[in-house]
C-alpha positions as CSV (number, residue, x, y, z in Angstrom):
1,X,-50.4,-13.7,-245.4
2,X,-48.3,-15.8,-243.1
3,X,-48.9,-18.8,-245.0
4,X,-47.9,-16.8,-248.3
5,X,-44.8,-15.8,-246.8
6,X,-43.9,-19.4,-245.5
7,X,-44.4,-20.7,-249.1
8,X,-42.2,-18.1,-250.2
9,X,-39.8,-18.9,-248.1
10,X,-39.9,-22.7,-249.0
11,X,-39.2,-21.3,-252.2
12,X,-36.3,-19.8,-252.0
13,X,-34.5,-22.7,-250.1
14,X,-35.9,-21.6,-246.9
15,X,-38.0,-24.2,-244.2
16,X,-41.0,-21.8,-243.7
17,X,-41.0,-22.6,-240.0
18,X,-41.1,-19.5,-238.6
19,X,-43.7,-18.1,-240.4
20,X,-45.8,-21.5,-240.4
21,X,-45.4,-20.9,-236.7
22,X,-46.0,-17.8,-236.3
23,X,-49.6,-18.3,-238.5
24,X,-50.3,-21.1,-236.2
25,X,-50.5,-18.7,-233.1
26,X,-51.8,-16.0,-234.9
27,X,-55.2,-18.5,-235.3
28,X,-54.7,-20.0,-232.2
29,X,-55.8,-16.0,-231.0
30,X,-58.0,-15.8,-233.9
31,X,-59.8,-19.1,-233.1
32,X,-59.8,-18.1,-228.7
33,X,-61.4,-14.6,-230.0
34,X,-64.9,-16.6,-232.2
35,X,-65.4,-19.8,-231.0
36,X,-67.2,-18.9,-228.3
37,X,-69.7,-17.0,-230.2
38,X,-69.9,-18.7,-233.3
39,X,-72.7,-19.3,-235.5
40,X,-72.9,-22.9,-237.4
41,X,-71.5,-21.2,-240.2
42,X,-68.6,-19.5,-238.7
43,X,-68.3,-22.9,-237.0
44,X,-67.9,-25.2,-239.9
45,X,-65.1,-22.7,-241.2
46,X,-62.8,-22.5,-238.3
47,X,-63.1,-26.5,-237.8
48,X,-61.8,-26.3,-241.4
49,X,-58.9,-23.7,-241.2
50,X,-57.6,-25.8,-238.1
51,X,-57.4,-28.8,-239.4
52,X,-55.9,-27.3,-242.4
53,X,-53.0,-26.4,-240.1
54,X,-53.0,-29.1,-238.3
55,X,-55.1,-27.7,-235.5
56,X,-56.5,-31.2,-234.5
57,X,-57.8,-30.3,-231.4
58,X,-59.1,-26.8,-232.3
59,X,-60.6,-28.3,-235.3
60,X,-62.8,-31.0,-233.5
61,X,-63.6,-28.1,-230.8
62,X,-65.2,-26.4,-233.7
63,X,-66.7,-29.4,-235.2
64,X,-68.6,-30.0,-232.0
65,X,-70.0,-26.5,-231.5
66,X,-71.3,-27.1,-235.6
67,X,-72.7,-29.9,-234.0
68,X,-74.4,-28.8,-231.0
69,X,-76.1,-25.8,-233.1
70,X,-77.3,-28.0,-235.3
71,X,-78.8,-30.4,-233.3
72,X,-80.8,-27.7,-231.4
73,X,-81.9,-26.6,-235.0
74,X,-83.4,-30.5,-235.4
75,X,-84.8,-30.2,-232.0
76,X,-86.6,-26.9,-232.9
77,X,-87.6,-28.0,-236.0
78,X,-89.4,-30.9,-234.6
79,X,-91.1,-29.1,-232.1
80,X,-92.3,-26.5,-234.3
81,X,-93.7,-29.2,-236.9
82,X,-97.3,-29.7,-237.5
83,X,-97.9,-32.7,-239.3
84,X,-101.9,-32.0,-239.7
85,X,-100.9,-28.9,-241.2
86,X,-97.8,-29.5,-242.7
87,X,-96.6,-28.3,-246.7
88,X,-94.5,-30.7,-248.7
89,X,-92.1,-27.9,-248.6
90,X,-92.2,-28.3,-244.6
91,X,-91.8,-32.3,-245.1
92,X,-88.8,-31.9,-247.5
93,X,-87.0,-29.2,-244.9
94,X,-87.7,-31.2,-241.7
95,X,-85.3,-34.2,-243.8
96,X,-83.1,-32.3,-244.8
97,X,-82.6,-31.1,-241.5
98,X,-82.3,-34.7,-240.8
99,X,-80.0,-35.1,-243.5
100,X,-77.5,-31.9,-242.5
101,X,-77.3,-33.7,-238.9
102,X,-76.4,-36.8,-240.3
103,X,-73.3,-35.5,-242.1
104,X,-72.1,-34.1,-239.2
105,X,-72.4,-37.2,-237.1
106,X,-75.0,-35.7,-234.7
107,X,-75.8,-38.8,-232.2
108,X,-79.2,-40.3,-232.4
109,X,-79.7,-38.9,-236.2
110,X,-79.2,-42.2,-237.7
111,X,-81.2,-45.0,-237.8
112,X,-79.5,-47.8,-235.5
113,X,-79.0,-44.9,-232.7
114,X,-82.4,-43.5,-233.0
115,X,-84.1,-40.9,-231.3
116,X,-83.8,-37.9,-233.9
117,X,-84.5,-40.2,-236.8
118,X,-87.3,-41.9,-235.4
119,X,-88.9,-38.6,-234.7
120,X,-88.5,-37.0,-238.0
121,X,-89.7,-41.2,-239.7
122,X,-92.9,-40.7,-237.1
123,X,-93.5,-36.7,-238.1
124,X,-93.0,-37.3,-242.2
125,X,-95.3,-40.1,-242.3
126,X,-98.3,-38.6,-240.5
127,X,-97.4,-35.5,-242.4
128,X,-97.7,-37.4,-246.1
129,X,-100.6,-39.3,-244.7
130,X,-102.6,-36.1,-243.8
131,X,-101.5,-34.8,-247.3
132,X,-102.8,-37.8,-248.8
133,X,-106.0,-37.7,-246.8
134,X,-106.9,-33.9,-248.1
135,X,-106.1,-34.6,-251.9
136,X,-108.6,-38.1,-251.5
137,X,-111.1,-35.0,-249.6
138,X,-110.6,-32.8,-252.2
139,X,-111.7,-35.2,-254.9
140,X,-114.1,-36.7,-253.5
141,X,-112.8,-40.0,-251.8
142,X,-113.3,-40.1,-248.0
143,X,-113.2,-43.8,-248.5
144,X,-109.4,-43.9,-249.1
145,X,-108.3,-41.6,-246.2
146,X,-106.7,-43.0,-243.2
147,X,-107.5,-40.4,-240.5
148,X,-104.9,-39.4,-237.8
149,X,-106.3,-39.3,-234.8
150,X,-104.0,-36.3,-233.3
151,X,-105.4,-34.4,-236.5
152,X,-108.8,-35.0,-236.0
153,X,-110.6,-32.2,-234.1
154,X,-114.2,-33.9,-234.2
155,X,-116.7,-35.1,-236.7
156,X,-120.4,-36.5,-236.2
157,X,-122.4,-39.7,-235.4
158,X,-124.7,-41.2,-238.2
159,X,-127.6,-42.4,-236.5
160,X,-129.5,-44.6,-238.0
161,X,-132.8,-45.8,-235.4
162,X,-135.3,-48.8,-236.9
163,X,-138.6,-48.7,-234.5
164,X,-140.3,-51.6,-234.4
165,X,-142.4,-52.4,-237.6
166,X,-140.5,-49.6,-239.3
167,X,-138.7,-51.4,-242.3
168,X,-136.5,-47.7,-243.3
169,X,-134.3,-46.1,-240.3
170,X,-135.0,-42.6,-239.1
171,X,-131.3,-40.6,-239.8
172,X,-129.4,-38.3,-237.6
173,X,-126.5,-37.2,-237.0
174,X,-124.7,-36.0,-233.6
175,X,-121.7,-33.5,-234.0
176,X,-118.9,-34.0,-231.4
177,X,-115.8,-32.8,-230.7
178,X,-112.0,-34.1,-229.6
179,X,-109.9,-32.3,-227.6
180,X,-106.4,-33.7,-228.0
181,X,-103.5,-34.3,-225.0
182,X,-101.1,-36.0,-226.1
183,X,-102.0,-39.7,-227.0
184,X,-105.5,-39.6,-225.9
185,X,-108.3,-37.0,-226.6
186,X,-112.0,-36.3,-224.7
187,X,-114.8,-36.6,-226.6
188,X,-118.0,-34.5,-225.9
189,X,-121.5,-34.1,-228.1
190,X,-124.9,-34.4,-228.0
191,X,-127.8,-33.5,-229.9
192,X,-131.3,-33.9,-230.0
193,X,-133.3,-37.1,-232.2
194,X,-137.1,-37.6,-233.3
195,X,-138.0,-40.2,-235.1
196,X,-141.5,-41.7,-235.9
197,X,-143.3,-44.6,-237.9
198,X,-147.1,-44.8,-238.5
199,X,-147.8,-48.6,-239.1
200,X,-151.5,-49.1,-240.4
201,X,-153.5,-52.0,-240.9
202,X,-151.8,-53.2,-237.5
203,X,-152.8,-57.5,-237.2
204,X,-154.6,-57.1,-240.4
205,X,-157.1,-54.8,-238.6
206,X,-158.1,-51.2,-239.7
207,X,-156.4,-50.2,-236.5
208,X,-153.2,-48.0,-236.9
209,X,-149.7,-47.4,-234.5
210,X,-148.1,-44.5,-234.2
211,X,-145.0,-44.7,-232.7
212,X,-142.5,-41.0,-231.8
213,X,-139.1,-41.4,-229.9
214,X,-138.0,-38.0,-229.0
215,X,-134.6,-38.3,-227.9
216,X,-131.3,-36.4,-226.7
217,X,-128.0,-38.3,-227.5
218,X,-125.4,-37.8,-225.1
219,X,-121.9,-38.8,-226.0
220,X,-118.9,-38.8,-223.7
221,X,-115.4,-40.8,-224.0
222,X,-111.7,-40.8,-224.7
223,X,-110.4,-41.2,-228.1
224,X,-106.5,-42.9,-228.6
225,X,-103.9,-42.6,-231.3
226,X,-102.5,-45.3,-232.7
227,X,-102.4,-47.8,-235.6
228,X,-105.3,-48.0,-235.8
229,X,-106.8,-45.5,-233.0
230,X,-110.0,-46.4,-231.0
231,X,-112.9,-44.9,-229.3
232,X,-114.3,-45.6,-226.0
233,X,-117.9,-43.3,-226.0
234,X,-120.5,-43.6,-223.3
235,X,-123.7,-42.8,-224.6
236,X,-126.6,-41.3,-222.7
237,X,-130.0,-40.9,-223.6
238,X,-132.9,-39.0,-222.1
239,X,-136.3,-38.0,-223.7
240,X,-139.9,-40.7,-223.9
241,X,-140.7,-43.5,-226.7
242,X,-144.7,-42.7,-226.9
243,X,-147.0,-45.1,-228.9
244,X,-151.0,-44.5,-229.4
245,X,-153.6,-46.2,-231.7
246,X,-156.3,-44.4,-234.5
247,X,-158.3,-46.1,-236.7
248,X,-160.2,-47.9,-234.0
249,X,-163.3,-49.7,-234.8
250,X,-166.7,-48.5,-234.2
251,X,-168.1,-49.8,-230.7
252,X,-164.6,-51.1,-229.7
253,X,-162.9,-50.2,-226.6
254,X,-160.1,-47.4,-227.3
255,X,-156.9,-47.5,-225.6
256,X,-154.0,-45.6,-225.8
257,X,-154.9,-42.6,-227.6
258,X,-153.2,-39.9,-229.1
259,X,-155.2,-37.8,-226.0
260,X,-153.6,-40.6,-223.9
261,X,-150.9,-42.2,-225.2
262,X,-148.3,-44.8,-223.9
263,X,-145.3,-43.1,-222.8
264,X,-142.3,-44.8,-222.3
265,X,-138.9,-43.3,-220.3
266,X,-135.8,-43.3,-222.2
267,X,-133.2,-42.5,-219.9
268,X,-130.6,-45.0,-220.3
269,X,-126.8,-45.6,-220.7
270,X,-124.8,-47.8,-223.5
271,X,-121.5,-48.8,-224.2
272,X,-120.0,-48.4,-227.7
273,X,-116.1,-49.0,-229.1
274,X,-115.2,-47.5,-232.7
275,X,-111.9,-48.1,-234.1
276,X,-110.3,-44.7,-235.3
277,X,-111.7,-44.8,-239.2
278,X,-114.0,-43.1,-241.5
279,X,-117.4,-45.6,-241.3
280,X,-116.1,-47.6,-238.7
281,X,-119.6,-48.7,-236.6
282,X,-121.2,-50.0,-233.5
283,X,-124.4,-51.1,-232.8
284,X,-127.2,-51.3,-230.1
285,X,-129.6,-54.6,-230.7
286,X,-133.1,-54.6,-229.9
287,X,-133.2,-57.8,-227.3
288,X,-137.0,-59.1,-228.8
289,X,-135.5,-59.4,-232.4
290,X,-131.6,-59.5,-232.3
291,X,-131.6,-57.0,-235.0
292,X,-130.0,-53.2,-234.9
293,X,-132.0,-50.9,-233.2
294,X,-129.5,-48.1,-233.6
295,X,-126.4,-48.2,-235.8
296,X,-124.1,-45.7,-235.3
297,X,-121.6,-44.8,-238.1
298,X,-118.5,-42.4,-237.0
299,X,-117.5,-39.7,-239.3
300,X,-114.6,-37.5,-238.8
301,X,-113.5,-34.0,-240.0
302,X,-109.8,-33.7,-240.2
303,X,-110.0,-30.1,-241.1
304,X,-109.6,-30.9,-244.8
């Protein structure tokens, strides 16, 4: 109303002064009375009604607050997003958010000054990869999906054991789980393995091996995100390789029977490095041949 009146008074010949003045001090009061609690809203308007007088001062006062609200808004909003379990609805609000505290000049929002923007980039990526990663799931194609590590909860271990004079591996598979902190995870799972192989005819005689590996897989170790993320597993095994003869020829001397079998302690520890991937694989050799004794083939559940 002061404002009308000052027009008016321009008008009719008059300077408007007074009232100009006089609506200056009357949001001056107005402006001591809100600031101090308002919302980014309320915020963004009195900035604007200052500056519109000529409030400078008031009018970057208000700008800051609008500021400061909103960059506890991106700070929230980063906290509070998931990117294993992210929507594309959640993706598109976490850059606008981005994009609101770039308009209002909110340090570290852009890309040279970085900390907010690097955060969001970081947090929208992972978020469209894991997106990507359930629609390849979902159709079928593991084979495309780049797992994140931080959204990988576990998975299993393919197993695949060759015994000697076995020409098809024995399959298993171990579950195990990852229990992330930060960066790194620990990895825990075990399971038990039997495999056996009946090889007959053995040197061209009518004599037959029987060969039984009852196992227990143990596998401990510390997974890492990154690009791409490893794992360092320990694996322990306990359990008996046992090997007896049939088939024996009349009159000959029999050894090793299934009544008295060869038995064989398996108690040992290995060493084995996966990078973070769908297939990836390690291997134990057999130290006779050079070949694989055990392959082990890492798959991983991302909750997809």
């Amino acid at each position: 109303d002061l404002l009308n009146a000052g027009a008016a008074d321009q008008a009719a010949g008059g300077d408007g002064s007074a009232f100009s003045s006089q609506a200056n001090q009357a949001f001056r009061d107005l402006f001591a009375g809100e600031i101090g609690d308002a919302g980014f809203g309320d915020s963004l308007r009195l900035a604007e009604e200052a500056l519109r007088l000529g409030e400078t001062e008031l009018g970057e006062t208000a700008s800051n607050r609008a500021r400061k609200i909103w960059e506890e808004k991106l700070k929230a909003d980063l906290e509070n997003f998931n990117p294993c379990s992210a929507t594309k609805e959640q993706v598109r609000d976490l850059l606008n958010s981005l994009a609101q505290a770039m308009l209002l000049g909110v340090q570290g929002s852009f890309e040279g000054d970085g900390q907010y923007y690097q955060a969001v980039k970081s947090k929208a990526q992972a978020a469209t990869q894991q997106l990507f990663n359930q629609a390849a799931m979902k159709i079928g194609l593991p084979e495309l999906t780049q797992p994140l590590p931080e959204c990988t909860l576990g998975g299993d271990i393919e197993i695949r054991q060759l015994l000697a004079f076995a020409e098809e591996p024995c399959l298993h598979a171990v579950q195990f789980t990852l229990a992330w902190q930060g960066a790194q995870a620990k990895l825990e799972g075990s399971g038990p393995t039997e495999c056996t192989h009946v090889e007959e005819n053995l040197g061209g005689s009518p004599v037959a091996i029987h060969q039984i590996s009852n196992l227990v897989m143990s596998f401990s170790g510390t997974a890492t995100s990154g690009a791409p993320g490893t794992l360092q597993v320990t694996l322990t095994t306990s359990g008996e390789i046992i090997e007896f003869y049939s088939n024996f020829p009349e009159d000959s001397v029999q050894i090793f029977t299934e009544a008295s079998p060869f038995k064989v302690p398996a108690d040992a520890t290995f060493e084995l490095t996966f990078e973070f991937r769908e297939g990836a694989r390690a291997e134990i050799l057999n130290p006779e041949t050079g070949e694989a004794a055990f392959t082990f083939i890492l798959h991983l559940d991302s909750g997809q």
